[in-house]
C-alpha positions in Angstrom: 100.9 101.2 52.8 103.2 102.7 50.6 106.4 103.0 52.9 106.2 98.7 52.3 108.9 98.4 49.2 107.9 94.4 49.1 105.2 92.9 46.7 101.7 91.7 49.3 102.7 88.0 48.7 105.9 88.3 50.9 105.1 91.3 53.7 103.8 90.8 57.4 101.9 93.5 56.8 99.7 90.9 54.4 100.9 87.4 55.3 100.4 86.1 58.4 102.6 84.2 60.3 101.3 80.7 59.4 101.7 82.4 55.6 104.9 83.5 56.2 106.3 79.9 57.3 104.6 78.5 54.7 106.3 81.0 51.8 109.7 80.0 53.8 108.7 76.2 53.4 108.2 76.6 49.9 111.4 78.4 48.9 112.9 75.5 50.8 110.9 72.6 49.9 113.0 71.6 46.3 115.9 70.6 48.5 115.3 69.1 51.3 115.6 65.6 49.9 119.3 66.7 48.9 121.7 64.2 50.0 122.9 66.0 53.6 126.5 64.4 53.1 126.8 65.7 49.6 130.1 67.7 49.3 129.4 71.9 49.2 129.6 73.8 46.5 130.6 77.5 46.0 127.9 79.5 45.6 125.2 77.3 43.6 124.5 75.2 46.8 120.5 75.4 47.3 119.5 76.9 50.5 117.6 73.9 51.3 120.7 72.3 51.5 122.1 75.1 53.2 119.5 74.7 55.5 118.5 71.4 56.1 115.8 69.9 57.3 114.1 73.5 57.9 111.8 73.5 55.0 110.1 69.8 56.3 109.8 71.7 59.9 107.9 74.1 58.8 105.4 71.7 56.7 104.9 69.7 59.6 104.1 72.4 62.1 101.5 73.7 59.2 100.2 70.3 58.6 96.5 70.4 60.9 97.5 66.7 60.6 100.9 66.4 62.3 101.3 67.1 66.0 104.6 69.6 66.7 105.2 69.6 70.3 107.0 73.1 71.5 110.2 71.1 72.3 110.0 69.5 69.2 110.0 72.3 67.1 112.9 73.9 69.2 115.1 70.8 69.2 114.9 70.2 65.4 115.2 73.5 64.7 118.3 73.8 66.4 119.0 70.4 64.2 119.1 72.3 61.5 121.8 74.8 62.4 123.8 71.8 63.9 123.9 70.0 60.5 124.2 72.9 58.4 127.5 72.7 56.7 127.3 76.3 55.9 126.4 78.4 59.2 128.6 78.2 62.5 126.1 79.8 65.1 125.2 76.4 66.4 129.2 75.6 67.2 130.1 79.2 68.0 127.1 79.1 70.7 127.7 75.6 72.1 131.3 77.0 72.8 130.5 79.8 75.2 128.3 77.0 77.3 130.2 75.0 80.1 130.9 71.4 79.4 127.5 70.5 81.4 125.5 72.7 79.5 127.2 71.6 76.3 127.0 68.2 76.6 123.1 68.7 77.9 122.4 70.8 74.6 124.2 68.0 72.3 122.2 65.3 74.1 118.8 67.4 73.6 119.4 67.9 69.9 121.4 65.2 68.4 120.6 62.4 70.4 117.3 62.9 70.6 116.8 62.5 74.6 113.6 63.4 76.3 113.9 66.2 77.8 112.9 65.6 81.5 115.8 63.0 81.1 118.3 66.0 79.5 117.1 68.2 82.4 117.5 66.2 85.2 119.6 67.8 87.7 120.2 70.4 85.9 121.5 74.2 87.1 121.9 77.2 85.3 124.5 79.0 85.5 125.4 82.8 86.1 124.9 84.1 82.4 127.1 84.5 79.5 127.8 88.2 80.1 128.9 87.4 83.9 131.0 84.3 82.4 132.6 86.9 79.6 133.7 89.3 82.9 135.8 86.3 84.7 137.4 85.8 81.5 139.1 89.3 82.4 140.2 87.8 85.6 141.3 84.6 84.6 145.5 84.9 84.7 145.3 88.1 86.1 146.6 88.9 90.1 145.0 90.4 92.4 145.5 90.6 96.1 143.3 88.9 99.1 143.1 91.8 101.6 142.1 90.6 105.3 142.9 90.7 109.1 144.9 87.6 108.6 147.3 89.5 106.3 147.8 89.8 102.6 147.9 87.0 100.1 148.5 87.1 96.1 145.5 85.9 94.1 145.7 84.2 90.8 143.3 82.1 88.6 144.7 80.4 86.0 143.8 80.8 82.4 141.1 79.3 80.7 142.1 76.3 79.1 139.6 76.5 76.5 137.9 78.9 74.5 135.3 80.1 76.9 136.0 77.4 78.8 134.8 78.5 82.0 134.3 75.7 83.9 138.1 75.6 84.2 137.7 78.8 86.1 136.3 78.0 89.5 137.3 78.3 93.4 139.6 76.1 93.8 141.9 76.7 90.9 142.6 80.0 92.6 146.6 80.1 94.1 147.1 81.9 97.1 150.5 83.4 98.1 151.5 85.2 101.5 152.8 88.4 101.4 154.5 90.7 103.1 153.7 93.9 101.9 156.3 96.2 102.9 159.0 93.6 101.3 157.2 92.4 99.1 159.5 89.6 97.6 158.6 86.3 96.1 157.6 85.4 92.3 157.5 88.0 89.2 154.1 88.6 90.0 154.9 90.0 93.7 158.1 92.0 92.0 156.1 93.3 89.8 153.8 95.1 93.0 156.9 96.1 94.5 157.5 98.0 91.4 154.0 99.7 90.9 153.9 101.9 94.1 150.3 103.0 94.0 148.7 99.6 94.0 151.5 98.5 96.8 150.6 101.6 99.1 147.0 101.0 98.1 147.5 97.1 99.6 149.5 98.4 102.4 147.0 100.9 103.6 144.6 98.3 103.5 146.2 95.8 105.5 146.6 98.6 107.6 143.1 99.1 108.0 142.2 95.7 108.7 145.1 95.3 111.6 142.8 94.5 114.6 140.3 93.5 113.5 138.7 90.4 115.3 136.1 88.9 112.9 136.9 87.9 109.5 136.8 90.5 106.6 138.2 90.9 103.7 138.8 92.7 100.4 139.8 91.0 97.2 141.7 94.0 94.5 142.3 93.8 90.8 144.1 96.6 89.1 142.8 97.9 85.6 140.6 95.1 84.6 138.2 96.8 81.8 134.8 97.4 83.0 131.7 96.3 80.4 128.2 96.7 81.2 125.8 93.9 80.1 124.1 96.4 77.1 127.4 96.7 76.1 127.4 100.6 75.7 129.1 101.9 78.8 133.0 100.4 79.4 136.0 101.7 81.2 139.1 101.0 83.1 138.6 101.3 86.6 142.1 101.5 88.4 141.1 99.0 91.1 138.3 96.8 91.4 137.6 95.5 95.0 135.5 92.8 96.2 134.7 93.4 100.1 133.0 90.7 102.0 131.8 92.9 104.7 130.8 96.5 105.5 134.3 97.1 107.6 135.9 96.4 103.7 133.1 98.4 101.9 134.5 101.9 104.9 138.1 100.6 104.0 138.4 101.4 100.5 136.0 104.8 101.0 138.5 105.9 103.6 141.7 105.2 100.9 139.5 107.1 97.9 138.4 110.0 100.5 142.3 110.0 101.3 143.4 110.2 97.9 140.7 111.5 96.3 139.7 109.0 94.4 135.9 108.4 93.1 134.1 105.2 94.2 131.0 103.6 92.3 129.4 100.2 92.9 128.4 97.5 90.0 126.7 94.0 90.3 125.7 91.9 87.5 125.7 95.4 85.2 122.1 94.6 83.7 121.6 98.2 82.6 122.0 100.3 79.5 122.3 103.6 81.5 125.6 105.6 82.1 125.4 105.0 86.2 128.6 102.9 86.5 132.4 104.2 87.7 134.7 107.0 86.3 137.7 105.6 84.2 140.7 105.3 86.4 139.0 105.4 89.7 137.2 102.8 92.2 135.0 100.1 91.1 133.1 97.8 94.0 131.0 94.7 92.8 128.5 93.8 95.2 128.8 90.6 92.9 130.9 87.9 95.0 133.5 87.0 91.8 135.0 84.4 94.3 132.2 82.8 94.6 130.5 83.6 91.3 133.4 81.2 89.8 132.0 78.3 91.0 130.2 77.5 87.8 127.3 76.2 87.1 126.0 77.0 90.3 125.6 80.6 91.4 122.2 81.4 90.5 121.5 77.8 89.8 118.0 77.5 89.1 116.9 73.9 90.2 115.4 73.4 93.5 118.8 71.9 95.1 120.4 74.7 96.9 124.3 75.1 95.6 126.8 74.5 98.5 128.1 77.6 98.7 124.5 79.4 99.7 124.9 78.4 102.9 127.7 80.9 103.2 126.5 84.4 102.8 129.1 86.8 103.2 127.6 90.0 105.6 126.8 91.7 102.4 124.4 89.1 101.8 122.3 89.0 104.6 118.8 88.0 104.6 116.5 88.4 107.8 113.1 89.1 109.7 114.2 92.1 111.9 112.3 94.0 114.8 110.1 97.3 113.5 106.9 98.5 113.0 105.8 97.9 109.8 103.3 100.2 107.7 100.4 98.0 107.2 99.3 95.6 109.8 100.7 92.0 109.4 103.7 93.1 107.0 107.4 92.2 108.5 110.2 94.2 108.1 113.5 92.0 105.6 116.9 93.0 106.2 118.8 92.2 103.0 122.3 92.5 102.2 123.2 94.3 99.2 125.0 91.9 97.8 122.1 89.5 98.2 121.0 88.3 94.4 117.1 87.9 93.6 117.6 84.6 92.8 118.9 84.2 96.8 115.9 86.1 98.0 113.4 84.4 95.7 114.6 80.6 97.5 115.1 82.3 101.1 111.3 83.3 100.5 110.0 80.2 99.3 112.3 78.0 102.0 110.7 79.8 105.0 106.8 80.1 103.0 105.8 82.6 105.6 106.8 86.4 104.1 107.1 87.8 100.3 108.0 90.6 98.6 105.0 91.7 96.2 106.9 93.2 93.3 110.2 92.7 91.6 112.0 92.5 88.2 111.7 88.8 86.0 115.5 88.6 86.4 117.1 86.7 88.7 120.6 87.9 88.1 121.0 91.0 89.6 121.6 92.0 93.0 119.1 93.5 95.6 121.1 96.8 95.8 121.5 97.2 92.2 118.0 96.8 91.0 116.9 98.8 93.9 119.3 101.8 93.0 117.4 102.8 89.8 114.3 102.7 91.0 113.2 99.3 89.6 109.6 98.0 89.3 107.7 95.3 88.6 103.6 95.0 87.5 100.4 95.7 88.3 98.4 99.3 89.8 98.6 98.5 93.2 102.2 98.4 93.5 105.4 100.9 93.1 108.5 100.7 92.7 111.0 98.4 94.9 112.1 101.4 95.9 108.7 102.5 97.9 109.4 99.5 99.7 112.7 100.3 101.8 111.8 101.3 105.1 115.8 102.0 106.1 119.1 102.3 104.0 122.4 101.3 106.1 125.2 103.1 104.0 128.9 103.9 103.9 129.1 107.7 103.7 132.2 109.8 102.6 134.0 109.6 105.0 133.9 105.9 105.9 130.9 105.9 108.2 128.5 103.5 108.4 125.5 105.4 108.6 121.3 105.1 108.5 118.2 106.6 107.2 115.1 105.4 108.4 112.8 109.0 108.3 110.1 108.0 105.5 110.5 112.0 104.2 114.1 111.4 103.7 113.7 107.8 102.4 112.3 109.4 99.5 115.5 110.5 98.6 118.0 107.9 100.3 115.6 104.8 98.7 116.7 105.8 95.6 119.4 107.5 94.8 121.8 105.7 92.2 124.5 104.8 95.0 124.9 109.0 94.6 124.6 108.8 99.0 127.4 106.2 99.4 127.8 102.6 99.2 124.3 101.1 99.9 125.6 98.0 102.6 122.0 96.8 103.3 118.3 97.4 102.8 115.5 96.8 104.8 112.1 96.2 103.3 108.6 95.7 104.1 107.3 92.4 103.0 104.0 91.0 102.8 102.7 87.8 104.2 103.1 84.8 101.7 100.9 84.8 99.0 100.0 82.2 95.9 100.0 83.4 92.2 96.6 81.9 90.3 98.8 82.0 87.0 97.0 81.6 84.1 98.9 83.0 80.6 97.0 83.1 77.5 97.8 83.1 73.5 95.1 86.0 71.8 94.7 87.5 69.4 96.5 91.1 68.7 93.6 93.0 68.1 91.7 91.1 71.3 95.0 91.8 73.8 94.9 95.3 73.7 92.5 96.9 71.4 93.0 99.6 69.0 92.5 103.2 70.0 88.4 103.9 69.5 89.9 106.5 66.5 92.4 104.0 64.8 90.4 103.1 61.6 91.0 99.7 60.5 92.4 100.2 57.2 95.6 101.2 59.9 95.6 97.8 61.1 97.7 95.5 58.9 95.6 93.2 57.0 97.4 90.2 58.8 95.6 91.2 61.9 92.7 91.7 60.7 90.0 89.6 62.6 86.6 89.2 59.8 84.0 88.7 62.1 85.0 90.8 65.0 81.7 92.7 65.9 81.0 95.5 67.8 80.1 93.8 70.6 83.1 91.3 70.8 85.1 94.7 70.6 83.4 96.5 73.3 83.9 93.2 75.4 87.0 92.8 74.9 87.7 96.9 75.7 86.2 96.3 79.1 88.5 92.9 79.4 91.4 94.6 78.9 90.7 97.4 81.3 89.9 95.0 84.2 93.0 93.4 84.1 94.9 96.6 84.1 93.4 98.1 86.3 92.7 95.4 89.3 94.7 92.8 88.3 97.2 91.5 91.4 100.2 91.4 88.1 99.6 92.5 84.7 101.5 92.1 82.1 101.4 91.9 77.7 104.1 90.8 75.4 104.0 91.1 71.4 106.7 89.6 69.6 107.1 91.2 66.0 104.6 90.7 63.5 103.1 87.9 65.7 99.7 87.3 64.9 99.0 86.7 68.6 99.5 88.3 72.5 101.3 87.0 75.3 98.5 87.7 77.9 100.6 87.4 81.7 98.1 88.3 84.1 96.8 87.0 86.9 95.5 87.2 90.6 96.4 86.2 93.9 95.5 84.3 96.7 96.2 83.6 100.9 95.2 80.4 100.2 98.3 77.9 99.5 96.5 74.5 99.0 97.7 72.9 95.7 100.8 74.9 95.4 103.4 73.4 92.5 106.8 74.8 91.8 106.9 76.4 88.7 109.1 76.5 87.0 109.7 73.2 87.0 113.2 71.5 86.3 112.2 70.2 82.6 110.8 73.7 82.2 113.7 76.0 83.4 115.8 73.7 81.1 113.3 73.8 77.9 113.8 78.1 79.1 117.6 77.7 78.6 117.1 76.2 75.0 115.2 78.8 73.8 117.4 81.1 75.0 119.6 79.3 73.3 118.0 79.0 70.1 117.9 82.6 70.5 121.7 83.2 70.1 121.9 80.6 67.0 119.3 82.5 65.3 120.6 85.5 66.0 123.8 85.0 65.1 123.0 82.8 62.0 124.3 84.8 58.9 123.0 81.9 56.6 119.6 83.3 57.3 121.0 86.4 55.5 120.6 84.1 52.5 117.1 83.1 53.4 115.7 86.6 53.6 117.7 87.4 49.8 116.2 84.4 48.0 112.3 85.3 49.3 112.4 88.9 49.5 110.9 88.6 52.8 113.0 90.8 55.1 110.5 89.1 58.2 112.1 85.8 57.7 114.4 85.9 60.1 112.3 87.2 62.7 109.5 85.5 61.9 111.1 82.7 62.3 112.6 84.2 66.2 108.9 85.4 67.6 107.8 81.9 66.1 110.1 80.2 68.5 109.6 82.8 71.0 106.3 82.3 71.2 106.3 78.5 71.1 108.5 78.7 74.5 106.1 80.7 76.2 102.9 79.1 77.9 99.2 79.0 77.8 97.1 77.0 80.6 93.4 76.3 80.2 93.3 76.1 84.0 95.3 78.5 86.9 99.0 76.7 88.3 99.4 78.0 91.9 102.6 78.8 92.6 104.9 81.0 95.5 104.6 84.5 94.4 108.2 84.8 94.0 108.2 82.2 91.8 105.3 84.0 89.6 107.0 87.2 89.4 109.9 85.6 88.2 108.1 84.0 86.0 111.1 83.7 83.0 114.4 82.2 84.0 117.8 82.6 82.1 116.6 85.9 80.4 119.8 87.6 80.7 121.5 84.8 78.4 120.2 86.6 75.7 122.0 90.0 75.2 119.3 93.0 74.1 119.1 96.7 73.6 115.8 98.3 75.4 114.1 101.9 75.7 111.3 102.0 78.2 108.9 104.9 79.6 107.0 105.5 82.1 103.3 107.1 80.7 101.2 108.1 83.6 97.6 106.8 84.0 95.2 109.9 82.7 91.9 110.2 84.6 88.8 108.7 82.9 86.3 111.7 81.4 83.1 110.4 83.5 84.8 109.8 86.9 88.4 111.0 87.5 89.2 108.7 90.0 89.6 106.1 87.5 91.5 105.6 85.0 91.6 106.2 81.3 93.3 103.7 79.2 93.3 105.5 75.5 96.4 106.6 75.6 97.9 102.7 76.9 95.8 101.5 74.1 97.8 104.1 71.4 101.3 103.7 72.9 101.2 99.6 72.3 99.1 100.0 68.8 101.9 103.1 67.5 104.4 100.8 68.8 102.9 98.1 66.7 102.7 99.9 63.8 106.5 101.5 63.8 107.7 97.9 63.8 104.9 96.9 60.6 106.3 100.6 58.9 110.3 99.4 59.3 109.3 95.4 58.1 111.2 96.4 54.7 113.9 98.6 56.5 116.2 95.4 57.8 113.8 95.0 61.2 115.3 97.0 63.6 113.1 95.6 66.7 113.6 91.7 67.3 112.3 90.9 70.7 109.3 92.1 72.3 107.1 95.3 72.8 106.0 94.3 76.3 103.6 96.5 78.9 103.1 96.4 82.1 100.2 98.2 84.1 101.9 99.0 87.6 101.4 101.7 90.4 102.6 105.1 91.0 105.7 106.3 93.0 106.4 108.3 96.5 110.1 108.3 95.4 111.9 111.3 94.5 113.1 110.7 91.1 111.1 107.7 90.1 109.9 108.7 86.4 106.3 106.9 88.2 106.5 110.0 91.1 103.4 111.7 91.1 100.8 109.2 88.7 98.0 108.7 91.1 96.1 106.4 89.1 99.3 104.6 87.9 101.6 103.7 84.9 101.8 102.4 82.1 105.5 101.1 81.4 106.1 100.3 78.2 109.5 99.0 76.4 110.9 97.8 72.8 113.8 95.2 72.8 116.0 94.2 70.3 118.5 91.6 69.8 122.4 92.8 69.7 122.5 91.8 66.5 120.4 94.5 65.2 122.1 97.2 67.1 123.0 99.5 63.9 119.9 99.9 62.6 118.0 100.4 66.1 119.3 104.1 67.5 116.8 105.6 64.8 114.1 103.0 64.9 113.7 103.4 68.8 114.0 107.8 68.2 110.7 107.0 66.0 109.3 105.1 68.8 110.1 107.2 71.6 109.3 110.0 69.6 105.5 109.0 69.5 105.5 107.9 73.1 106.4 111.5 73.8 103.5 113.3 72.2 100.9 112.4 74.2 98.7 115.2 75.5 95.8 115.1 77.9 92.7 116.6 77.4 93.5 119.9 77.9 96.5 119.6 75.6 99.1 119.6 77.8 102.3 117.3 77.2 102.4 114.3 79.4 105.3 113.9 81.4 106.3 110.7 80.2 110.0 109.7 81.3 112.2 107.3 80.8 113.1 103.9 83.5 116.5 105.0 84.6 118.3 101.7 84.4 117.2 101.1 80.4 118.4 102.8 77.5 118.4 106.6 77.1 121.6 107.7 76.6 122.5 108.6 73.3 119.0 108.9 72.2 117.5 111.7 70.5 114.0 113.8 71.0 113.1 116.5 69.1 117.0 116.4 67.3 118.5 116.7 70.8 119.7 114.5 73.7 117.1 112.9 75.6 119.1 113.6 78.6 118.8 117.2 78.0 114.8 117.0 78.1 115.2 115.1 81.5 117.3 117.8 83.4 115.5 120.7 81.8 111.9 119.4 82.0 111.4 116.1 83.1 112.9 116.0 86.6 113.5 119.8 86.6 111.8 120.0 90.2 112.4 116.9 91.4 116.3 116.8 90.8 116.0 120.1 93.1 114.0 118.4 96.2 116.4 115.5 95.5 119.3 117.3 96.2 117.5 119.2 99.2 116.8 115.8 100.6 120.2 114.5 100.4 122.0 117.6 101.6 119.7 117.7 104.8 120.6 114.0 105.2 124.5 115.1 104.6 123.7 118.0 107.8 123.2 114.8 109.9 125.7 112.7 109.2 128.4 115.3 108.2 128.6 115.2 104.7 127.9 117.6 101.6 126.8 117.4 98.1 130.3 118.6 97.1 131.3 115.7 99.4 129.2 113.1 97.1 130.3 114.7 93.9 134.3 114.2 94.8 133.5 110.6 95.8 130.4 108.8 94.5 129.6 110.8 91.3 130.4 110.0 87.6 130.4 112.3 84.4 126.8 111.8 84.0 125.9 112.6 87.4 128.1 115.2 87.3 126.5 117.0 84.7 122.8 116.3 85.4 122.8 117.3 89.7 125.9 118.7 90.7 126.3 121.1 87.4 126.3 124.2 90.2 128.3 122.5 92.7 
């Protein structure tokens, strides 16, 4: 191809990804018998020497003769980095870990400890983008709000860099108050001085006189607001914490007083402009009190953290009375403060109910990945927002109020917190079922095939398979399209220039004989090293070097999808295992900071019976996908982390992009790692662009739209904002009905949509519903 500026000795487009090690082994190879204590010199230092160690890696892993275990090839990888006298990733990383993570990690790598001994009793902690948000609080006040009267909050300073075990609990000093004299230490002078934030803690203490059972609010003033994509921040005037629904109608009542604007945030796992106004109200529904107590908040070993056992009433989780839809189902009332990772052991602990669908991550919280209309996988389920059967929210003007009416549900399930503050969710769950999980390693071209009218001269050469007949093809067609189509979960991941397929799908059964926990302790630990090894080789500049000296612009991400893909498993035989545990299948994801663009493609009928579907156009999205990332391999390789795929059903909810597909969805996402995030804006325009262009058979676009939560704003189509094709086209009638839905549900509580604009709206918002309001 002639876009490929690199000779065919050194390009993934040729060279496979055996090849590739082995031309990074060889460039290496002269020096790795160079004396590692040897003093460094400027600039004429080999790279083996540079890198050391890395060269004999890669020869072993590529001899058929020596045995590299996945953990092996992670731990002395990670050597490498940690010897290097020439790269700080490995130290800069280790610092941003706790001192048991840190002292785990050194133990793994340089002492050489197995790791089921490393791993035992290990929990991991809330991630490195939560841990980066309490460093805003640490030496700041706040102000514990509660019927028992007002008290001055203060954590003290980190006493390290990152250090945020030092930040916990009980470091936290608590000082009575009394608000209207306010007198004390310079911190409560200083309140007495700033007259909004005293008359804003007055009025609440006000508003909590009386009140019998324990509640409580928890305010910071103008701590700066980062989402975990990093591309939406502000400075929200106050940020509260409320423990309970009476604190959640408390601080509505003081914005709808003073006109203030209130949004809600939880972990912040979104690339989407839905957060808070600058200057305005910020609630997390994510307990920072309690989130402090590190490494356990969503600790992911099997012993429950102390601090479980008490749930706040934002965090509820029970089997309440209803009639369900489908015979059998129970209705779960969840708080929305609950976190996944809380539902996923509350499931598990009472083995009787499940939800069927959900994201991987366990880090977010049940209101905020309901809010965008999340989904999970595979053509018999939609969204998790198709599964609320009521909404209990704080209206305008401080009101706890409910929807239960399925018509209107279609609006109040998912609305981006547009109604009010979301307090709890009830859903309908299924019995407890067992995931047969059985992931496989294949072959690109096997995966997913090709389109039936991509010629293989398209295909690079790297994936070329010689003897793949027409038969094998048409075999593996048909494979392909019975896991989409009736598999229970269904799932494909391609890490770039990969020679093989993450194959995730599986089935599942009532039967719960033989059940193992997955994953297990030595396995979520072995997950949080290769996360790890993530942010070293992402944050490695010596590899810099590496891809200069070879001309191989891949090396660096070859060698990340290599260890990618060596973390990821393959099982000649099923594990059973809980659902919940299945569907979060990955643990510790959000550790490692991405960029990602998603859409939603819906299912087209097949040409010989329409009530199934066709899978050409699936097949073209993940192959043009594919070959963007081959056409930008010389171009500083702007995608770093997987094109993934995931078959799933269609949507009843108003403004789910999945509203409307019948047969289902295909949704279908590029990641990248932070560190590639100038190059990737165009590179994921390119991608999107071809995603867009789909027709059906009549020639009529495909109204393919984007997940709401991922990244689309400040992305181009056709030369203008995406955004722009959303509110004109896209969601043209469905914004209407949406806003139909929600203003009948504002008749009946006594509300308006000028109501929700004053108080629950941002710019976005502002601009894409209320623009006639």
């Amino acid at each position: 191809m002639s876009q490929h500026s690199h000779p065919p000795s050194t390009s993934s487009w040729h060279r496979s990804v055996d090849e590739r090690l082995c031309l990074i082994a060889d460039g290496l190879s002269d020096y790795d018998d160079t004396p590692r204590n040897s003093l460094p010199t400027k600039d004429s230092t080999p790279l083996g020497q540079k890198l050391p160690g890395l060269g004999l890696l890669l020869r072993d892993y590529l001899d058929p003769d020596v045995t590299v275990k996945s953990t092996d090839f992670h731990k002395r990888l990670l050597c490498v980095f940690r010897e290097s006298k020439y790269d700080s990733a490995y130290e800069k990383c280790l610092e941003r870990l706790n001192a048991d993570e840190r002292d785990r990690v050194e133990k793994f790598v340089a002492d050489d400890k197995p790791l089921e001994e490393v791993s035992d009793g290990f929990d991991m902690s809330v991630s490195l983008g939560v841990r980066e948000h309490l460093q805003d609080l640490t030496g700041v006040s706040g102000f514990h709000v509660s019927s028992s009267g007002v008290q001055a909050v203060r954590f003290p300073a980190a006493t390290g860099a990152n250090d945020s075990e030092s930040v916990h609990l009980e470091a936290r000093s608590f000082t009575p108050v009394d608000v209207d004299g306010l007198t004390g230490d310079d911190t409560l002078d200083a309140l007495h001085k700033n007259g909004r934030l005293h008359n804003f803690i007055r009025k609440l203490k006000d508003m909590f006189s009386g009140h019998k059972k324990e509640s409580n609010v928890i305010v910071y003033e103008n701590v700066p607001f980062k989402n975990w994509g990093m591309v939406v921040d502000y400075i929200p005037h106050y940020t509260c914490i409320p423990s309970s629904v009476a604190g959640v109608q408390h601080i509505v009542r003081f914005a709808r007083d003073h006109d203030m604007s209130v949004r809600c945030a939880g972990f912040r796992h979104s690339w989407a402009p839905i957060f808070g106004r600058q200057g305005q109200i910020t609630i997390s529904l994510l307990s920072l009190a309690e989130a402090t107590r590190i490494p356990n908040f969503t600790a992911m070993s099997k012993a429950l953290p102390e601090w479980l056992f008490r749930k706040t009433e934002l965090q509820t989780l029970e089997v309440v009375s209803g009639t369900p839809r489908v015979k059998g189902n129970v209705l779960v009332r969840i708080g929305a403060s609950a976190t996944n990772e809380q539902l996923r052991r509350w499931c598990i602990e009472n083995n009787k109910y499940s939800y069927p669908l959900n994201v991987i991550m366990v880090e977010m919280t049940v209101g905020g990945t309901n809010a965008p209309i999340c989904h999970g996988a595979g053509r018999r389920h939609q969204t998790l927002s198709d599964l609320v059967r009521k909404v209990e929210y704080v209206d305008c003007n401080g009101k706890l109020q409910t929807v239960d009416d399925p018509r209107l549900l279609r609006a109040a399930a998912g609305c981006f917190g547009l109604m009010g503050v979301v307090t709890h969710l009830t859903l309908e769950f299924e019995p407890m079922s067992y995931a047969l999980m059985k992931p496989e390693k294949i072959p690109v071209l096997r995966a997913v095939p090709p389109p039936d009218d991509m010629a293989m001269d398209k295909i690079p050469p790297a994936l070329r398979l010689p003897n793949w007949a027409p038969e094998q093809r048409a075999a593996d067609i048909k494979r392909f399209e019975e896991l989409a189509t009736n598999g229970f979960y269904s799932e494909w991941f391609w890490f770039p220039y990969s020679d093989l397929c993450w194959v995730n799908c599986w089935d599942a059964t009532a039967d719960p004989s033989g059940t193992e926990d997955y994953p297990s302790n030595a396995q979520t630990f072995f997950m949080f090293i290769s996360q790890f090894t993530m942010n070293v080789l992402q944050n490695a500049k010596i590899l810099n070097e590496l891809v200069e000296k070879l001309h191989m612009d891949e090396a660096a991400v070859t060698l990340i999808s290599k260890a990618a893909m060596f973390t990821l498993p393959a099982w000649d035989e099923p594990v059973k295992t809980y659902l919940p545990d299945a569907l979060h299948f990955q643990r510790g994801i959000q550790n490692v900071r991405v960029l990602d663009v998603e859409v939603e493609i819906p299912l087209q009928p097949s040409e010989t019976d329409p009530s199934k579907p066709d899978y050409a156009v699936v097949r073209r999205a993940w192959w043009d996908a594919i070959l963007t990332c081959y056409a930008h391999n010389s171009k500083g390789c702007p995608q770093r982390m997987p094109l993934e795929m995931r078959i799933m059903g269609g949507s009843d909810i108003v403004m789910a992009p999945q509203k409307g597909n019948k047969l289902g969805t295909c949704a279908i996402e590029v990641l990248t790692l932070e560190a590639a995030k100038n190059f990737w804006v165009p590179y994921a325009e390119e991608v999107v662009g071809k995603w867009l262009s789909y027709c059906d058979r009549g020639g009529k676009k495909i109204n393919t739209r984007p997940h709401w939560a991922k990244q689309w704003d400040g992305i181009n189509v056709d030369g203008k904002p995406w955004v722009e094709k959303m509110k004109a086209e896209d969601y043209r009638l469905e914004k209407e009905e949406f806003k139909e839905l929600l203003a009948e549900i504002g008749r009946k509580h006594g509300w308006s949509l000028q109501d929700l604009k004053r108080r629950f709206s941002n710019e976005f918002f502002d601009a894409f519903y209320f623009d006639n309001i």
